[in-house]
C-alpha positions in Angstrom: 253.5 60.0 28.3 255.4 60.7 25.1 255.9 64.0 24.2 252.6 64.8 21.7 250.7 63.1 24.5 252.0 65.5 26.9 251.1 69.0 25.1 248.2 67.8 24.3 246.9 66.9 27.7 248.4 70.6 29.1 246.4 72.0 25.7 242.8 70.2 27.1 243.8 71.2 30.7 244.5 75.0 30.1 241.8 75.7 26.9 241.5 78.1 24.5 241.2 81.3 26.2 244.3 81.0 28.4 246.9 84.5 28.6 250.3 83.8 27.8 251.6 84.6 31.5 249.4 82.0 32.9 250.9 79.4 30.4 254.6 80.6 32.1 253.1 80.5 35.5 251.8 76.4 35.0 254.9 75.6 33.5 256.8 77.1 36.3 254.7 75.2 38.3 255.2 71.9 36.6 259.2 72.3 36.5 259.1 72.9 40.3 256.6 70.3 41.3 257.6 67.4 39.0 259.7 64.3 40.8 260.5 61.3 39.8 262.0 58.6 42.4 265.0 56.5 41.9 262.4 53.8 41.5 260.2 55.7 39.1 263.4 56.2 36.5 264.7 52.4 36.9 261.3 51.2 36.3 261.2 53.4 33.1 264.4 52.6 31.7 263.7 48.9 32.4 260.9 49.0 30.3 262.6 51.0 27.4 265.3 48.2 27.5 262.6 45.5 27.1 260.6 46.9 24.4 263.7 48.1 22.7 265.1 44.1 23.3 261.9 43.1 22.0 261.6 44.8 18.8 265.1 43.9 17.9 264.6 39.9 18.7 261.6 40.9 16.1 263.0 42.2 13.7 266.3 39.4 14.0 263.9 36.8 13.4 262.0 38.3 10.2 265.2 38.8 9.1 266.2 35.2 9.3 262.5 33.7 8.2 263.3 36.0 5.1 266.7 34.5 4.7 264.9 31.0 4.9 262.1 31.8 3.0 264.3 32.6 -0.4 261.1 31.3 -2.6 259.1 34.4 -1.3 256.3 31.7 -0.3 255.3 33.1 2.8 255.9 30.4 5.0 258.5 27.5 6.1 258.4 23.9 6.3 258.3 22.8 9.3 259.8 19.2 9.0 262.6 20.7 6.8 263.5 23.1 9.6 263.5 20.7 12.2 265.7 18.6 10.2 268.1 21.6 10.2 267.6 22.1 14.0 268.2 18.1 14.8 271.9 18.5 14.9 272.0 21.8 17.3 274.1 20.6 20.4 273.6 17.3 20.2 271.1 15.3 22.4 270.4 18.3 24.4 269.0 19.4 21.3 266.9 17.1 20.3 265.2 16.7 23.1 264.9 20.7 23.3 263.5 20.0 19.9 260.9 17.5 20.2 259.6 19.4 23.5 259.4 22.6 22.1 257.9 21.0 18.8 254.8 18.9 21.0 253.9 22.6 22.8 253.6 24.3 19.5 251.5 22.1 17.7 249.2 22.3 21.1 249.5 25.8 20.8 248.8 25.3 16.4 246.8 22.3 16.3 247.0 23.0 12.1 250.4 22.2 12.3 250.2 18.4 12.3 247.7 18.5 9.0 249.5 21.6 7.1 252.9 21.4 8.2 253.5 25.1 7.7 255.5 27.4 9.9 254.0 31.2 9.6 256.9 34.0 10.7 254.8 34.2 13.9 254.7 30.6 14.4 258.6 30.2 13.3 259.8 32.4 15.9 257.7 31.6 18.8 258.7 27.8 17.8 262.7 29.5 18.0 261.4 31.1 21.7 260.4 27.7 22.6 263.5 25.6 21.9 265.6 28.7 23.6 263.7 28.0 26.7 264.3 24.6 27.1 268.0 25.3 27.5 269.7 26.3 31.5 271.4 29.6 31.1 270.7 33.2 29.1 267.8 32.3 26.5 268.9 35.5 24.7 272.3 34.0 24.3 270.5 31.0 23.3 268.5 32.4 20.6 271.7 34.4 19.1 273.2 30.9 18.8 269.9 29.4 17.1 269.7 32.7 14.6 274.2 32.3 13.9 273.7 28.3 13.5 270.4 28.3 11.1 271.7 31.9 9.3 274.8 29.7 8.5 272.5 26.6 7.3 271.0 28.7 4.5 273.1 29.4 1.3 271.8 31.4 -1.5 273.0 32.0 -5.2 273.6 35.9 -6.3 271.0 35.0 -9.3 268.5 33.4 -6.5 268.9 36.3 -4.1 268.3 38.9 -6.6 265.1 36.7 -8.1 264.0 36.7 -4.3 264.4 40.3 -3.4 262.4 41.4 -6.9 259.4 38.7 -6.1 259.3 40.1 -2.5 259.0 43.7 -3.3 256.0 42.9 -5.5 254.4 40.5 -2.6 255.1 43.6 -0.5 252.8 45.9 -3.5 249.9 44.1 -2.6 250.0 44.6 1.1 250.8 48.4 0.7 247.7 48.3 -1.9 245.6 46.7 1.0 246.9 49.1 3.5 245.8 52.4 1.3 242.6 51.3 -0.2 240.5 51.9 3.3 237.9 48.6 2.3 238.4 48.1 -1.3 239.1 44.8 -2.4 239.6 46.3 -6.0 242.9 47.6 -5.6 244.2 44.4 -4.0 242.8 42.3 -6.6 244.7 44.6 -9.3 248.1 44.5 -7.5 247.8 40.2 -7.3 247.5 40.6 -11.1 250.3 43.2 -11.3 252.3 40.8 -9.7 252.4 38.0 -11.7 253.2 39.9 -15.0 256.1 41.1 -14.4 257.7 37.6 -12.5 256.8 35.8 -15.5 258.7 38.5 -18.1 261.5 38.1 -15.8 261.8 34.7 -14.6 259.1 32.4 -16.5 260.0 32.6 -19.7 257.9 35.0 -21.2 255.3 32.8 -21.1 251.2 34.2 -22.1 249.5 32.9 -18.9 245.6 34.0 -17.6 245.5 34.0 -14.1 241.6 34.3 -11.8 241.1 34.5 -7.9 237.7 32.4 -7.0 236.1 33.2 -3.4 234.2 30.6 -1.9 230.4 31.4 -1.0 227.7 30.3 1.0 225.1 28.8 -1.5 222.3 29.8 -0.5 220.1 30.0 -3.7 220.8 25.9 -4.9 222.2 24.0 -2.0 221.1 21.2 -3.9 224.5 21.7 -6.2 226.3 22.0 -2.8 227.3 24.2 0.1 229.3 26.4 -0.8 229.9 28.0 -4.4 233.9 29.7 -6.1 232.5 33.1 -7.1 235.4 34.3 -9.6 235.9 38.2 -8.6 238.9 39.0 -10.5 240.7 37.8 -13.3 243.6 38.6 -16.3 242.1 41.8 -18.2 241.9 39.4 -21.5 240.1 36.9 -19.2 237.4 39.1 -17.9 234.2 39.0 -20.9 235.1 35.1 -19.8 235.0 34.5 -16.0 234.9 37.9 -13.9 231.8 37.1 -12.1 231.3 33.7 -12.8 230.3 30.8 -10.7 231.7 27.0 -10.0 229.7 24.5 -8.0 231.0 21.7 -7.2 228.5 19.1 -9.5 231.0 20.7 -12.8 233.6 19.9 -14.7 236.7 20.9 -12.4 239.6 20.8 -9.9 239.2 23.6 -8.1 237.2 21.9 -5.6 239.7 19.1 -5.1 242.7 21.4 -4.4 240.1 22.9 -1.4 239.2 19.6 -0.3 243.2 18.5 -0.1 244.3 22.0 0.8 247.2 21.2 -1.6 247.9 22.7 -5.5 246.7 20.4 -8.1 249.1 21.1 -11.2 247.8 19.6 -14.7 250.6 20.0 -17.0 248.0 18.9 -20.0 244.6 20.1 -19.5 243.6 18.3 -23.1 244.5 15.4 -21.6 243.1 15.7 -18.5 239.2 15.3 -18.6 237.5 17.0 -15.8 238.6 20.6 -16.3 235.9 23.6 -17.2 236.7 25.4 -19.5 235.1 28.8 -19.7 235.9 30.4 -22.8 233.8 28.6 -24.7 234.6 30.4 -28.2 238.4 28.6 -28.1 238.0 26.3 -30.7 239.0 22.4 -29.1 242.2 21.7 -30.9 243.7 25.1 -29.2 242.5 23.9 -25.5 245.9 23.0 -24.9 248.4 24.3 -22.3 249.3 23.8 -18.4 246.7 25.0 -15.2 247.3 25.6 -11.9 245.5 25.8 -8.9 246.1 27.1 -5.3 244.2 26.9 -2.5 244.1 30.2 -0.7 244.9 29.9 3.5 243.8 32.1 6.3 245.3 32.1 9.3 244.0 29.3 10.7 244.8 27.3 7.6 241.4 27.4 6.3 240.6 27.6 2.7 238.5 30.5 1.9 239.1 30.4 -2.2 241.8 29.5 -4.8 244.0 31.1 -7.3 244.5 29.4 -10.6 246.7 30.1 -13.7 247.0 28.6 -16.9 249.2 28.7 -20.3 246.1 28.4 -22.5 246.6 31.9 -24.1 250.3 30.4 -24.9 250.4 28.0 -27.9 254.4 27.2 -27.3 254.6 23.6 -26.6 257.0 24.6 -23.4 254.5 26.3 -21.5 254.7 24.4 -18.2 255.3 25.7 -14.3 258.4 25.3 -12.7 258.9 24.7 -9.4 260.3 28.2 -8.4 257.3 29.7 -10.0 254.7 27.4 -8.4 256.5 28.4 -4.9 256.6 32.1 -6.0 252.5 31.8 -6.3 252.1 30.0 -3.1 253.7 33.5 -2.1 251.3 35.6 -3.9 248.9 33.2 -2.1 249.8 33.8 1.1 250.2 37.8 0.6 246.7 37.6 -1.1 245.4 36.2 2.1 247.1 38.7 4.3 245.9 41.8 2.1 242.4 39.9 2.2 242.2 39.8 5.9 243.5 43.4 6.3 240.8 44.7 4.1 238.5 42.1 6.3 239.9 43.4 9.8 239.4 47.3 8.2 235.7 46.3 7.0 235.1 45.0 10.5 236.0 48.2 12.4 234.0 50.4 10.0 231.0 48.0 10.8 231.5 48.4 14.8 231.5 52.4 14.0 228.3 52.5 12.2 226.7 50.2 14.8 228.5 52.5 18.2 226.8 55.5 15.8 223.5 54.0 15.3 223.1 53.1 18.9 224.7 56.6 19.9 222.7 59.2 17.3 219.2 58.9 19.3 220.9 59.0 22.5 222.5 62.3 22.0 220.4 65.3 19.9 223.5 68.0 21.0 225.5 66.3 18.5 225.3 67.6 15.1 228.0 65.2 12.7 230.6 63.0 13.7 233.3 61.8 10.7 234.9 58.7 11.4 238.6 58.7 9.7 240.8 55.7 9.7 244.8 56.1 9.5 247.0 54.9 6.6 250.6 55.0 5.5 251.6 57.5 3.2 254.5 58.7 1.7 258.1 59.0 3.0 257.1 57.0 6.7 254.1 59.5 6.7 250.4 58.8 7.6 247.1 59.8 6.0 243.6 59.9 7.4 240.8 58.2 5.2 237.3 59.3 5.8 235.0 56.3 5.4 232.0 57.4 7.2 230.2 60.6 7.4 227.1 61.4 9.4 224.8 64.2 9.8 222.6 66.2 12.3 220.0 62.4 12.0 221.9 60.2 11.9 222.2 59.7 8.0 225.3 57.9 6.9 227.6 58.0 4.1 230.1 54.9 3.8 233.1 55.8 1.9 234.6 52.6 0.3 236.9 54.5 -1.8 238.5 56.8 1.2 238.5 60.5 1.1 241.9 60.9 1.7 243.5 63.7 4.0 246.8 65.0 3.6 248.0 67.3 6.7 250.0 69.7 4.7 246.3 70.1 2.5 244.0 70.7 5.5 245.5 73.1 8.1 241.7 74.0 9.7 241.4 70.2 10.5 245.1 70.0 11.7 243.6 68.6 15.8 242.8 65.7 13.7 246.4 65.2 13.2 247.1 66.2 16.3 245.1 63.7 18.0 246.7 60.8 16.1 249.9 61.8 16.9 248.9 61.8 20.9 246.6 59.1 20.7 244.4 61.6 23.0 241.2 63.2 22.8 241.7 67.0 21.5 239.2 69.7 21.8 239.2 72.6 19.4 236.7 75.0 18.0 236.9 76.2 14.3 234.7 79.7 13.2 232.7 79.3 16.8 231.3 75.6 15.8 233.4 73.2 18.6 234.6 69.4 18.4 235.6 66.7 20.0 238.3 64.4 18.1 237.9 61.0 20.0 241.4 58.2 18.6 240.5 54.3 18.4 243.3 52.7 19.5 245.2 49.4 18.4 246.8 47.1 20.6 249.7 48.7 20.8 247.8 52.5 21.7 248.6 53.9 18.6 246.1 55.8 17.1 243.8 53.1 14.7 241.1 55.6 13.6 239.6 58.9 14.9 235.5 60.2 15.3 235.2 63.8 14.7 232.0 65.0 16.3 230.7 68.2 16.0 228.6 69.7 18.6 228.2 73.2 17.0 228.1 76.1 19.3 227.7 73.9 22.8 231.4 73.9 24.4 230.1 70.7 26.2 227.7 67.9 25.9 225.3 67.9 28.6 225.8 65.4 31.5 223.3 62.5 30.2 224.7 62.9 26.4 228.2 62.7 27.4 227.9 59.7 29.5 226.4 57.7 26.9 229.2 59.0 24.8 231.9 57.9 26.9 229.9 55.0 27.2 229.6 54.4 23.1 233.3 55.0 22.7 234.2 52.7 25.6 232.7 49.5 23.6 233.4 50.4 20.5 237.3 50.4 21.5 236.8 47.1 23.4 235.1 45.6 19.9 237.9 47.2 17.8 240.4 46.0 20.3 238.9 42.1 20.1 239.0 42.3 16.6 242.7 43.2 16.6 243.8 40.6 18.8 241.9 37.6 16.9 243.7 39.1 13.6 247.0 38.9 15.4 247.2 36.0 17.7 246.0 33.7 14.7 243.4 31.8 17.3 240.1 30.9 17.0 237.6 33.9 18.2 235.5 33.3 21.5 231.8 33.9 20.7 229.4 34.7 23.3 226.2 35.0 21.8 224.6 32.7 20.2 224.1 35.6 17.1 227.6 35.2 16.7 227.7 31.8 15.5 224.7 32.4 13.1 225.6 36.0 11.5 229.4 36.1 10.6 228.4 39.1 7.9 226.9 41.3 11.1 229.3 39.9 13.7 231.5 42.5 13.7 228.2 44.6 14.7 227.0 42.1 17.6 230.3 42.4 19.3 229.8 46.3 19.8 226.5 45.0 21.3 228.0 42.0 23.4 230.1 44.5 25.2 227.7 46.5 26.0 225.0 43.1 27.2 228.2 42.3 29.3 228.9 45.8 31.1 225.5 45.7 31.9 225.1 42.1 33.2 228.3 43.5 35.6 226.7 46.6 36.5 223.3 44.3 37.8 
């Protein structure tokens, strides 16, 4: 137990009402009672040291992907790397090397096609070739981070351009992270991001720049598929292509550079032939300029949509991409995707809460609201909650895209929120005579995720039948949460049970909070 988790199991256990002396008396009690074996304390400070030795071999290994990754691109390339690696002791190696390489690419069957390494996939790929060797692998790895720290050299004026491009990539996570499951904010910061790198290190060049999503097409298959839906775009851009549509039977690239999965550059686009050109009021003879475009990844290496640039709105005659710019936007690329799939992951959750509270609100009439928050960073290392769903005494639900935010200082009558995601525990308080229960979601590493506040009003406990089908409710909603977590994180392809799965990938996040409950059932018969 950590130390919030601690009072606050002693506040459940002792209550409300409880004197002062009886407070002295149980913590007599406790002091006198309490042992802890020999093998009790080495068992804890063993697992201290390991999760304090893991989180620095972590954070070692960030800090050399970083060091390798100077174009802020998000990812490595994994034949240069191995190249590097080929001359680490010798023959021993390389044949560390090649092993290690042939289990990742089972374990990343993307690898062979894409030939990207992803920070995750770089240092388990590190963990790999360590293993291979006789003697301490964390001796092994130290000597793999001295010898490829040494192999990477960096100019002062390239290290500063890198350390400015990576705090804007790092804008549009943190705008993801705080704007509960609004894509509008992320959208805004990708923008934001490009302005400012081509002021400072493109030249001043006038560039319009348009993220494209691809779609199910479900109104004209005929014309294909799938469809780019264009959902944000350059403020000068918008009256243009905010909202506009691409099949695949028009003028283009875009479609090439997902079929590839590779940027398609056209340094000329009035030579080119095939490109669409959406502002239709440019006269022809100013159609001139460079145009980029980038397919966008997820994790599995997937293309789910593009982001394209172009020098149209510059008439100088040197408006062309450079190769550091072109790798800076395969960064914005890949911290697009991330922010993309955070918002996703975020969306996900709040759908397995309103599906846990739609199954839940005709089970249990003692309840009167329940709030569901979700946790966010704040300022100084600080957290906030977001309200994203409230729900009253019939179940009606609000969905909050745009968060309510709470601010602890701001809201000292709803401070057991707070309190529960500092424990992680379920707190129990009553404010003016009406009580609650503040229930945490966890993530994967038991840290408070996202908190239900239900009110039951003037009951101080739910009765026998309600409760269980509470506990119950909360029980798969955690284990749907939890699921979703893990696929986010290991990068693997999810395991569907149901067939609805397969066929509804807008509900699914939904069916899982059901298929946990189909499968506790099919256990309990």
């Amino acid at each position: 137990l950590t130390l919030p988790q601690f009072v606050q199991l002693m506040d459940n256990f002792v209550g409300e009402d409880i004197s002062l002396p009886t407070v002295k008396r149980l913590t007599a009690f406790i002091k006198g009672e309490y042992k802890q074996t020999e093998e009790e304390k080495m068992k804890q400070r063993e697992k201290v040291h390991r999760m304090s030795h893991m989180a620095q071999r972590k954070q070692l290994l960030e800090g050399l992907f970083e060091k390798w990754d100077s174009k802020a691109c998000g990812s490595l390339d994994l034949e240069e790397v191995i190249a590097v690696l080929s001359t680490f002791k010798g023959r021993m190696g390389k044949e560390a090397l090649m092993e290690a390489k042939e289990q990742l690419c089972f374990q990343y069957p993307q690898l062979s096609k894409v030939g990207k390494l992803s920070p995750k996939a770089f240092q388990i790929f590190l963990e790999l070739i360590a293993s291979k060797f006789t003697g301490n692998e964390d001796e092994t790895i130290d000597n793999l981070v001295r010898f490829l720290t040494t192999s990477v050299e960096q100019s002062h004026t390239r290290s500063l351009q890198s350390s400015a491009r990576r705090q804007w990539l790092q804008d549009i996570q943190k705008a993801a992270e705080t704007s509960g499951t609004s894509m509008e904010p992320v959208y805004k910061a990708v923008i934001k991001a490009l302005s400012p790198d081509m002021e400072a290190h493109g030249d001043n060049k006038r560039i319009s720049a348009y993220i494209a999503l691809l779609e199910e097409n479900w109104l004209s298959p005929e014309r294909g598929q799938v469809l780019l839906r264009y959902v944000a775009c350059t403020a000068d851009d918008a009256p243009y292509i905010l909202n506009q549509i691409l099949h695949r039977d028009m003028k283009g690239v875009s479609f090439a550079a997902i079929d590839q999965g590779k940027p398609i550059y056209v340094p000329s686009v009035q030579h080119h032939g095939n490109i669409h050109f959406w502002n239709s009021d440019r006269p022809v003879e100013e159609r001139k300029g460079s145009l980029l475009v980038l397919p966008l990844y997820d994790a599995h290496w997937r293309v789910f949509g593009i982001l394209g640039l172009d020098t149209l709105r510059d008439q100088c005659h040197k408006s062309i991409f450079l190769t550091h710019e072109i790798n800076f936007y395969e960064g914005v690329c890949h911290a697009f995707s991330k922010a993309y799939h955070h918002i996703c992951m975020w969306e996900n959750v709040l759908q397995v809460a309103v599906t846990a509270l739609d199954w839940l609100y005709p089970r249990t009439p003692s309840i009167h609201a329940v709030t569901a928050y979700l946790v966010a960073p704040g300022k100084d290392k600080n957290y906030v909650l977001c309200k994203v769903i409230t729900t009253d005494n019939i179940g009606q639900k609000e969905i909050h895209r745009s968060p309510v935010v709470l601010l602890r200082e701001e809201n000292l009558l709803r401070d057991y929120l707070f309190k529960c995601t500092d424990s992680s525990e379920v707190t129990l308080t009553s404010i003016y005579g009406e009580h609650h229960i503040a229930v945490p979601l966890h993530d994967l590493s038991r840290q408070t995720l996202g908190i239900f506040d239900i009110s039951i009003r003037q009951h101080k406990k739910l009765p026998p039948q309600e409760q269980k089908d509470l506990q119950k409710m909360l029980k798969m909603a955690q284990a749907a949460c939890s699921e979703i977590l893990q696929r986010s994180l290991e990068e693997r392809e999810p395991t569907q049970v149901l067939e609805a799965e397969r066929v509804a990938n807008v509900r699914h996040a939904g069916i899982l909070f059901h298929r946990f409950m189909l499968q506790e059932l099919r256990e309990c018969v």
